[in-house]
C-alpha positions as CSV (number, residue, x, y, z in Angstrom):
1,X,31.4,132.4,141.3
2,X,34.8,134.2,140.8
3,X,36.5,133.1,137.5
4,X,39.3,131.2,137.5
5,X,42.9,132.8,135.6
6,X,42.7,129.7,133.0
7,X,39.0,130.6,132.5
8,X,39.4,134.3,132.1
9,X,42.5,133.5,129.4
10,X,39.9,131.2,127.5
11,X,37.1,133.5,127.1
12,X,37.3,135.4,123.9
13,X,37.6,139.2,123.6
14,X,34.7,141.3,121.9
15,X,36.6,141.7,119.0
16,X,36.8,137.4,118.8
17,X,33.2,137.6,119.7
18,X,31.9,139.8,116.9
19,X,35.0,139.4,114.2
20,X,33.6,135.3,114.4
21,X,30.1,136.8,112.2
22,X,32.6,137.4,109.6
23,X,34.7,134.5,108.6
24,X,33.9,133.0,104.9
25,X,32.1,129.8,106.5
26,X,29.7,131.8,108.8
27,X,28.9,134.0,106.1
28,X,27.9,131.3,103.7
29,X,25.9,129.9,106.4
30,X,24.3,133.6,106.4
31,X,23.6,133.4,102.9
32,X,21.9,130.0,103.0
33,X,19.6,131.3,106.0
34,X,18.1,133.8,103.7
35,X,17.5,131.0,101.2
36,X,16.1,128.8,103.5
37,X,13.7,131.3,105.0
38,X,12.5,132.8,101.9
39,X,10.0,129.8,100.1
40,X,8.2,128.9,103.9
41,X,5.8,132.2,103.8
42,X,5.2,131.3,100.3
43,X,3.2,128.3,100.7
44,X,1.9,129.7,104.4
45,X,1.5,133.4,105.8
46,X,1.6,135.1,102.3
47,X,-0.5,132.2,100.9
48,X,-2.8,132.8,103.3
49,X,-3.2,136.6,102.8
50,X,-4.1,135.9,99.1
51,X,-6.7,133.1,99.9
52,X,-8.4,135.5,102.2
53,X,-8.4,138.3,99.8
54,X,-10.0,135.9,97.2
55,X,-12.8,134.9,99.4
56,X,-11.8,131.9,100.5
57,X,-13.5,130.8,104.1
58,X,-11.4,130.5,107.2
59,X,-12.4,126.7,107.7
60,X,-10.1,126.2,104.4
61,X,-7.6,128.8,105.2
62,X,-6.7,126.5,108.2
63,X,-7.2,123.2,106.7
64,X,-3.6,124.8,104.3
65,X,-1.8,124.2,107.8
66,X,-1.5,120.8,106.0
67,X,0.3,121.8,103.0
68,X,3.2,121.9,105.4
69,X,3.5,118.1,105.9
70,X,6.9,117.9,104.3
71,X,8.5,120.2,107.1
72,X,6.7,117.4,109.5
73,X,7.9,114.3,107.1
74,X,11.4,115.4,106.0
75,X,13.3,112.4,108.0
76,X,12.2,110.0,106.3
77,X,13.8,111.2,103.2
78,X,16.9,112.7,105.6
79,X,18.7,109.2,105.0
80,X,18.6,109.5,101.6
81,X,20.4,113.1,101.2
82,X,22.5,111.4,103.8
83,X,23.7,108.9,101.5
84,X,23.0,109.1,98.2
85,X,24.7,111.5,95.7
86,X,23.2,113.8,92.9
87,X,24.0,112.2,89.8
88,X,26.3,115.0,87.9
89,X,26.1,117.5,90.4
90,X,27.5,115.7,93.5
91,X,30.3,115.3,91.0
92,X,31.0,118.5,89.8
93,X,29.9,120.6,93.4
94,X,30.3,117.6,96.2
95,X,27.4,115.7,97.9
96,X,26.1,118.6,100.0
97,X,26.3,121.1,97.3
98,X,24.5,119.1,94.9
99,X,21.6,118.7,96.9
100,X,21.4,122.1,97.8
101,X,21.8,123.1,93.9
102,X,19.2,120.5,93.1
103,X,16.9,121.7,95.5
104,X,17.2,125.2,95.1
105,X,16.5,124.9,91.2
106,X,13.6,122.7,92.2
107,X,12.4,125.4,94.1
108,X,12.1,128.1,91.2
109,X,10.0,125.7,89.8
110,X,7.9,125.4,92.2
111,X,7.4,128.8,93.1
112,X,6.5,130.1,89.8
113,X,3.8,127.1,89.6
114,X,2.0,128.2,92.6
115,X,2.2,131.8,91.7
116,X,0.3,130.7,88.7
117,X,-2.8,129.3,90.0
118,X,-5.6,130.9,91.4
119,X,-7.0,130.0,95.1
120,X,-10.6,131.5,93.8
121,X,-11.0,128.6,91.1
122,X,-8.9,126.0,91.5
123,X,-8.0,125.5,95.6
124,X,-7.0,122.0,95.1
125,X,-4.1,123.2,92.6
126,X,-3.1,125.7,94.9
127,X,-2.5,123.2,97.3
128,X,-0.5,121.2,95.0
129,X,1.7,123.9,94.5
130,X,2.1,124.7,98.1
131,X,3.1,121.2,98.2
132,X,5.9,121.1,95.8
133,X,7.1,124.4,97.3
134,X,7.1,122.8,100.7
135,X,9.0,119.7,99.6
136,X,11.6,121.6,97.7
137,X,11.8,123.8,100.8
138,X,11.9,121.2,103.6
139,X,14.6,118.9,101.3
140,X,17.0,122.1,101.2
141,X,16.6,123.4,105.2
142,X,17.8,119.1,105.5
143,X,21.0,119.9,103.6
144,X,21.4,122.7,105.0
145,X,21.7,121.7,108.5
146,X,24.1,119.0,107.7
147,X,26.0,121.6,105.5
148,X,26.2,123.5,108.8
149,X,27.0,120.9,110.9
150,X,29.8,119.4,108.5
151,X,31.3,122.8,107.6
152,X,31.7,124.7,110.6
153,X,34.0,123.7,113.6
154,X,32.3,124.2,117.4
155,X,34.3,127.1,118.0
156,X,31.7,128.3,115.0
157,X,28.6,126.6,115.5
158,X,26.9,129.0,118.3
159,X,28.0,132.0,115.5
160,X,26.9,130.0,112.5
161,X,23.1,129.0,113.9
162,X,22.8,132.9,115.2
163,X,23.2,134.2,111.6
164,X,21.2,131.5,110.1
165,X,18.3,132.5,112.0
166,X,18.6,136.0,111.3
167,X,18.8,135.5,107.6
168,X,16.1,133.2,108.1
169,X,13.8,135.9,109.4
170,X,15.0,138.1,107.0
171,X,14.2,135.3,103.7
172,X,11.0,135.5,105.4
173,X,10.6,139.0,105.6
174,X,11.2,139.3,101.9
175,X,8.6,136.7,100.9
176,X,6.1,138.4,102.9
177,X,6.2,141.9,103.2
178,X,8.1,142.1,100.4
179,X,5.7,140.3,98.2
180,X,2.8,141.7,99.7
181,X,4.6,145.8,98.3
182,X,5.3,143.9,95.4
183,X,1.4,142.7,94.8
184,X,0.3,146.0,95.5
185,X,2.6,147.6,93.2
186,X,1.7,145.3,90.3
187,X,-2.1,146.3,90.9
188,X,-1.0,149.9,90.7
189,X,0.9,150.0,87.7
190,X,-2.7,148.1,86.1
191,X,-2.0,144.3,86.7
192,X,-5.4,143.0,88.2
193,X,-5.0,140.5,90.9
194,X,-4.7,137.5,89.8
195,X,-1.5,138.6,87.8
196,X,0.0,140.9,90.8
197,X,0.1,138.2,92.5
198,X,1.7,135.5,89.6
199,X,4.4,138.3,89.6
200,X,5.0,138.8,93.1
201,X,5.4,134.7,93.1
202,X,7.7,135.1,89.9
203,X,10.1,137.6,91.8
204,X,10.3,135.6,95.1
205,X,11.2,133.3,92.5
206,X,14.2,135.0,91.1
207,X,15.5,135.9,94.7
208,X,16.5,131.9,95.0
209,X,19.5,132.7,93.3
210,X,21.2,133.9,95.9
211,X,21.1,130.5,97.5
212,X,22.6,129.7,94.0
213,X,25.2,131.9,94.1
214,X,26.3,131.0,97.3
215,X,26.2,127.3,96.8
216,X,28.5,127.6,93.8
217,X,30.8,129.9,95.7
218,X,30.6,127.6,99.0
219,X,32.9,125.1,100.0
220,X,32.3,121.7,100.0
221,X,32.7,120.1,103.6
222,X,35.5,117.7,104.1
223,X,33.9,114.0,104.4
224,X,34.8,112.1,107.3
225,X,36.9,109.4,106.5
226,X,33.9,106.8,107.8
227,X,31.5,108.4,104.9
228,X,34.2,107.1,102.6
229,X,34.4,103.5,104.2
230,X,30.9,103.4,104.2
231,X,31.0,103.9,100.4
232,X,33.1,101.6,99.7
233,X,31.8,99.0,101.5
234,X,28.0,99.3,101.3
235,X,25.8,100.1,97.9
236,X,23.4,102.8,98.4
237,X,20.3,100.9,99.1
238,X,22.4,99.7,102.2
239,X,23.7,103.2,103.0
240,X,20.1,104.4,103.0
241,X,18.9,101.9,105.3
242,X,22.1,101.8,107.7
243,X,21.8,105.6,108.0
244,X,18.4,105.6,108.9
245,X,18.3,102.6,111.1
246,X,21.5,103.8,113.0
247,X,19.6,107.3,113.8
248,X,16.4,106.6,114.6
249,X,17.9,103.4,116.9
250,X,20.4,105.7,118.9
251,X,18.2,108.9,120.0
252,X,15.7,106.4,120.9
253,X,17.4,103.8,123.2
254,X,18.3,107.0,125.2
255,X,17.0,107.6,128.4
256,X,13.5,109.2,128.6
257,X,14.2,109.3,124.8
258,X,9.9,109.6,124.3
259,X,9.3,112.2,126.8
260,X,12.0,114.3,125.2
261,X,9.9,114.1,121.6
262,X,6.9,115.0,123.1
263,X,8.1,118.0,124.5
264,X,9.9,118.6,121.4
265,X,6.4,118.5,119.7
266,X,4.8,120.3,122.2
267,X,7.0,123.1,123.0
268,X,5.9,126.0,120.2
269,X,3.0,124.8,120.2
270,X,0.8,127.8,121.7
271,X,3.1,129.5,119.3
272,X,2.0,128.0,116.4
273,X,-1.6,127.9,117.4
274,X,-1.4,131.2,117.2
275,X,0.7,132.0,114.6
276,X,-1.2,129.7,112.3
277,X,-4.4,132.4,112.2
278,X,-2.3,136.0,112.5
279,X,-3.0,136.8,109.0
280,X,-6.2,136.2,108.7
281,X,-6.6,137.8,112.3
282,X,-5.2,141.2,111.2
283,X,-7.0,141.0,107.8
284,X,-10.2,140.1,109.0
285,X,-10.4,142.7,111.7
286,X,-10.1,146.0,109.3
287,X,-6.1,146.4,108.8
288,X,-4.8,146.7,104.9
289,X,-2.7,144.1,102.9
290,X,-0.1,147.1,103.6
291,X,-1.0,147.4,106.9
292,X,0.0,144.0,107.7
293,X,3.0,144.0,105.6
294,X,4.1,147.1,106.9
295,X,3.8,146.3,110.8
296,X,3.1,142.2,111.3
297,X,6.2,141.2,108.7
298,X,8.6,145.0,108.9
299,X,8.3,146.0,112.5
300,X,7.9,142.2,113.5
301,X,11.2,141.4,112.0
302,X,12.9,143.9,114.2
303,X,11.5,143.0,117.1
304,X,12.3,139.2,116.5
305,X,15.9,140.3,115.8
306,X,15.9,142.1,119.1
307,X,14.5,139.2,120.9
308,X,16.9,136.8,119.4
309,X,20.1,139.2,120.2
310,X,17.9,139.2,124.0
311,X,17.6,135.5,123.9
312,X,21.6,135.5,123.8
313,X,22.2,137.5,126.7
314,X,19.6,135.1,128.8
315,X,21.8,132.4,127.4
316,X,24.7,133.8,129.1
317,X,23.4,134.1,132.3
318,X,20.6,131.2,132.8
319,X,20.9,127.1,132.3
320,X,18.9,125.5,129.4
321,X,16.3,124.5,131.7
322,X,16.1,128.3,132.6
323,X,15.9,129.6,129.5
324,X,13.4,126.6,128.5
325,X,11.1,128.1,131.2
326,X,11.4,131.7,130.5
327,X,10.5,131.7,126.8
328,X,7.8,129.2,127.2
329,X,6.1,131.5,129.6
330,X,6.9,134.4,127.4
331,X,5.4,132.5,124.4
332,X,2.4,131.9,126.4
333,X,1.7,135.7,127.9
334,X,2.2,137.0,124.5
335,X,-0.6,135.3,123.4
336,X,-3.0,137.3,125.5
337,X,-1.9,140.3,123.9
338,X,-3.7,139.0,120.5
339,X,-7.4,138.9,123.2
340,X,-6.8,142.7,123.5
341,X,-6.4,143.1,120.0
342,X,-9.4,142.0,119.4
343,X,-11.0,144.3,121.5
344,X,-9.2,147.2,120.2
345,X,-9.9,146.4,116.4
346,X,-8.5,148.6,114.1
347,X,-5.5,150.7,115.7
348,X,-2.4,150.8,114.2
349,X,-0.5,151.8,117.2
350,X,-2.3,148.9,118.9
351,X,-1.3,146.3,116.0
352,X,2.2,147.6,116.3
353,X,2.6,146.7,120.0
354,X,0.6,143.3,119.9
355,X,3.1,142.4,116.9
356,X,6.2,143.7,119.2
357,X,5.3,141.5,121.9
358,X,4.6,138.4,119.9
359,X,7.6,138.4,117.8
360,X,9.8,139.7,120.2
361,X,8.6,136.7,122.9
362,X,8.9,134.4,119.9
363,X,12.2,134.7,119.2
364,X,13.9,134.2,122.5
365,X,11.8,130.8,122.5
366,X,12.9,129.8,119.3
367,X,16.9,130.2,120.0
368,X,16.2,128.5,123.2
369,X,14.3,125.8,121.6
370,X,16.7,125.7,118.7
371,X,20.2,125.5,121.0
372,X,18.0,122.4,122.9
373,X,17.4,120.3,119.4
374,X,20.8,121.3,118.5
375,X,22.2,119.6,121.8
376,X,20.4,116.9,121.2
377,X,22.0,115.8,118.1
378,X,25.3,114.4,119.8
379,X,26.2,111.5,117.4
380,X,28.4,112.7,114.8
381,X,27.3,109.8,112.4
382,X,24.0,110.8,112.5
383,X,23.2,114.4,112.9
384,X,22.0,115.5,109.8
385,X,19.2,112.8,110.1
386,X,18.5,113.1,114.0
387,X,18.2,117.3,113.4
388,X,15.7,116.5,110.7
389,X,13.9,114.2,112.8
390,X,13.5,116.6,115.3
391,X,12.6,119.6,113.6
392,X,9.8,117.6,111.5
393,X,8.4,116.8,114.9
394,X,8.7,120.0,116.1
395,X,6.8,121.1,113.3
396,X,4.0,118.6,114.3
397,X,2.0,121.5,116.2
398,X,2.5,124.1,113.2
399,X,1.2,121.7,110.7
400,X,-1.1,119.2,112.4
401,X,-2.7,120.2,116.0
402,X,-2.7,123.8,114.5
403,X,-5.0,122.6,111.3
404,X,-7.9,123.4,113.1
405,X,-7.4,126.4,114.4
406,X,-9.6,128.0,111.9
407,X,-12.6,126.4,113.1
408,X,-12.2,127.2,116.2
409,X,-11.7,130.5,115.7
410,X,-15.2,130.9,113.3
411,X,-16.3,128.9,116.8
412,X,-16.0,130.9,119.4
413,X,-14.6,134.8,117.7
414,X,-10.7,136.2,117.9
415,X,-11.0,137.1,121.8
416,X,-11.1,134.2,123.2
417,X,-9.6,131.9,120.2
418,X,-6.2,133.5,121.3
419,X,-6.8,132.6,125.1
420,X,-7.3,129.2,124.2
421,X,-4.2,129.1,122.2
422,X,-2.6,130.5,125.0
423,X,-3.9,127.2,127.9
424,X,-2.1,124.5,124.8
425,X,0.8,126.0,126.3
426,X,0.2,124.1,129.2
427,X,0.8,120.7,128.7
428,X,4.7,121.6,127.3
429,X,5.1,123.1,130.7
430,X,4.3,119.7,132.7
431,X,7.0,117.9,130.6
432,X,9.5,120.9,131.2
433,X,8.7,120.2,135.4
434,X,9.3,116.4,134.1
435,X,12.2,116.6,132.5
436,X,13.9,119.6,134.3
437,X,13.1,117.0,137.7
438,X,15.1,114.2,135.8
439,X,18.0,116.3,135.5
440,X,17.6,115.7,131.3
441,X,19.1,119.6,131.0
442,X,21.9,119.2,133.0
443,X,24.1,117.1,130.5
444,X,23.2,119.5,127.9
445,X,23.7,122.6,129.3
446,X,27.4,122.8,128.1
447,X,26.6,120.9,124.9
448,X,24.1,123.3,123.5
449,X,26.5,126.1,124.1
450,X,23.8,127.8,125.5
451,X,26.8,129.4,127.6
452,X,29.0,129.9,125.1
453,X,30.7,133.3,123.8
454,X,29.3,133.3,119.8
455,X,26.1,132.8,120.5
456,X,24.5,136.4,120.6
């Protein structure tokens, strides 16, 4: 199709394109990515590592899938940081900025209480912990979002998303292999486990604060003027209620509105199947805590930034329903790769291919998937709460369907545990023929900016 002058005059130079990664909003939206990534390993992946190396069986390992509830949950409690304030610190930082204090400080807490139990001796504590860390963690990816949403105008969005899933990664990065060097260096300097690993938690910890720091040096968005009619005219028992009642009612009295949430459930899923029994995986076969952190979480992370800056350029060239279809498959081959793993066992140059693969496939899926929530959320009233809905219910397959992944693998061995994670991928893909059929992507293509010049 040959561009037209006025289309070639709107699209942005190179320079626009990458100079838009550096403007004060984006960058605080950076900033908060890392936050927001850093606490989810620390009540899943790196949790996970420790609870193997302290004996604990793989049935229980993948019955912690659970302690992730609040990522699932988080809507209900979406209205509330919709429409309440903070008392004090809504006052002195703004609505959105005292949640995000509040929950960041929260988080601290709940960090160094985890690090300070032991999985060996008291599981059920651990869990608790895992818990707190996962509300504190869910309640602050909420405010984030809206934070996004509220701060950044569309011209910044694509931009803003793109470098909060990068930080993202690299939060995670930090709270994995990161703590996992830390642990070991704590055991080499004469710590025994047990307190490595209460200092590892202690240090991930103190790395909140740079989601402190940038929330006191943030801007506070400017609220619409319907927030302030709605304060004036309703008390915040009402403002709760009309908040959530107004978001739930308008995504679903859309058309197809509960195919859309099943695919929105099902999508990851084979990811997540997956994903939910790497650690254990690489551990259980031979590989080193160093090992993993070294490969799974260091060369992993480039390869998911590489598949992200990939996902970017397929959104340039395909449709949504396009790029729907190309990381779902990719999610789903990439799973096979695990089956050979298990054959190989113990090769490091093996490991660090299975893990390029994964990651890299991983990615593109998740900045599909993520531009498709995103364009979802098209009532201005109501985004914060419909994102949060979503996400939760994404979060479904990583936190429920994937509980029992465990037992199956202590069923039927590594080999052919990945296959079968590979075949859940299967029912997503009947939905995508569905919806793709029903011309759902059409509409959004344009809204998800999936075509857009910031995204990559």
């Amino acid at each position: 199709m040959t561009s037209t002058p006025e289309a070639a005059a709107a699209r942005p130079s190179f320079l626009d394109t990458f100079t838009v990664y550096l403007r004060p909003r984006v960058l605080v939206i950076l900033f908060l990515g890392f936050s927001a990534g850093l606490p989810l390993a620390l009540s899943g992946s790196t949790l996970l590592v420790w609870m193997s190396e302290t004996g604990v069986d793989l049935g229980t390992i993948g019955l912690f899938a659970l302690v992730g509830t609040p990522y699932t949950l988080k809507f209900a409690w979406a209205p509330v940081v919709d429409a309440l304030d903070v008392p004090l610190l809504s006052r002195w930082l703004g609505r959105r900025r005292g949640w995000l204090l509040l929950t960041q400080l929260l988080l601290i807490a709940a960090i160094v209480f985890l690090g300070s139990c032991d999985p060996a001796t008291t599981p059920l504590l651990v869990a608790f912990g895992a818990l707190l860390v996962a509300i504190a963690s869910a309640t602050q990816d909420t405010v984030i979002d809206a934070f996004r949403v509220e701060s950044l105008p569309e011209n910044e969005q694509a931009a803003g998303m793109a470098s909060y899933v990068a930080a993202y990664r690299i939060g995670m990065l930090a709270s994995t292999a990161g703590a996992l060097f830390l642990v070991s260096g704590f055991e080499a300097y004469g710590f025994d486990k047990s307190e490595a690993w209460a200092w590892g938690y202690f240090t991930m910890a103190i790395l909140v604060i740079v989601g402190i720091a940038t929330t006191l040096l943030a801007r506070e968005p400017k609220t619409a003027a319907s927030v302030h009619a709605d304060r004036k005219t309703h008390n915040p028992i009402q403002r709760v209620i009309s908040s959530a009642v107004g978001a739930f009612s308008e995504f679903l009295t859309r058309e197809r509105a509960f195919t859309v949430l099943a695919f929105v459930i099902l999508y990851k899923l084979c990811d997540a199947f997956a994903g939910t029994m790497t650690a254990p995986f690489v551990i259980d076969l031979g590989f080193t805590r160093n090992d993993y952190a070294t490969i799974v979480k260091g060369v992993g992370l480039g390869a998911t930034l590489i598949g992200g800056f990939a996902g970017g350029i397929l959104a340039r060239a395909y449709p949504l329903a396009a790029c729907l279809w190309i990381g779902a498959l990719l999610q789903m081959a990439s799973n096979f790769v695990f089956t050979w793993q298990a054959y190989v066992g113990v090769d490091l140059w093996a490991l660090t291919l299975s893990i390029t693969i994964e990651n890299f496939s991983g990615a593109i899926g998740t900045v599909v998937f993520v531009a498709y929530i995103s364009s979802l959320c098209k009532s201005p009233l109501h985004t914060a709460t419909q994102y949060a809905l979503l996400t939760a219910l994404a979060a479904i397959g990583r936190t429920y369907i994937s509980a029992g992944a465990g037992f199956v693998a202590e069923s039927v061995g590594w080999a052919t545990f990945f296959m079968l994670s590979a075949a859940v991928a299967l029912p997503s893909l009947v939905l995508l023929v569905w919806l793709q059929r029903a011309g759902h992507f059409t509409a959004l293509d344009h809204r998800a900016g999936l075509r857009g010049n910031d995204l990559d």
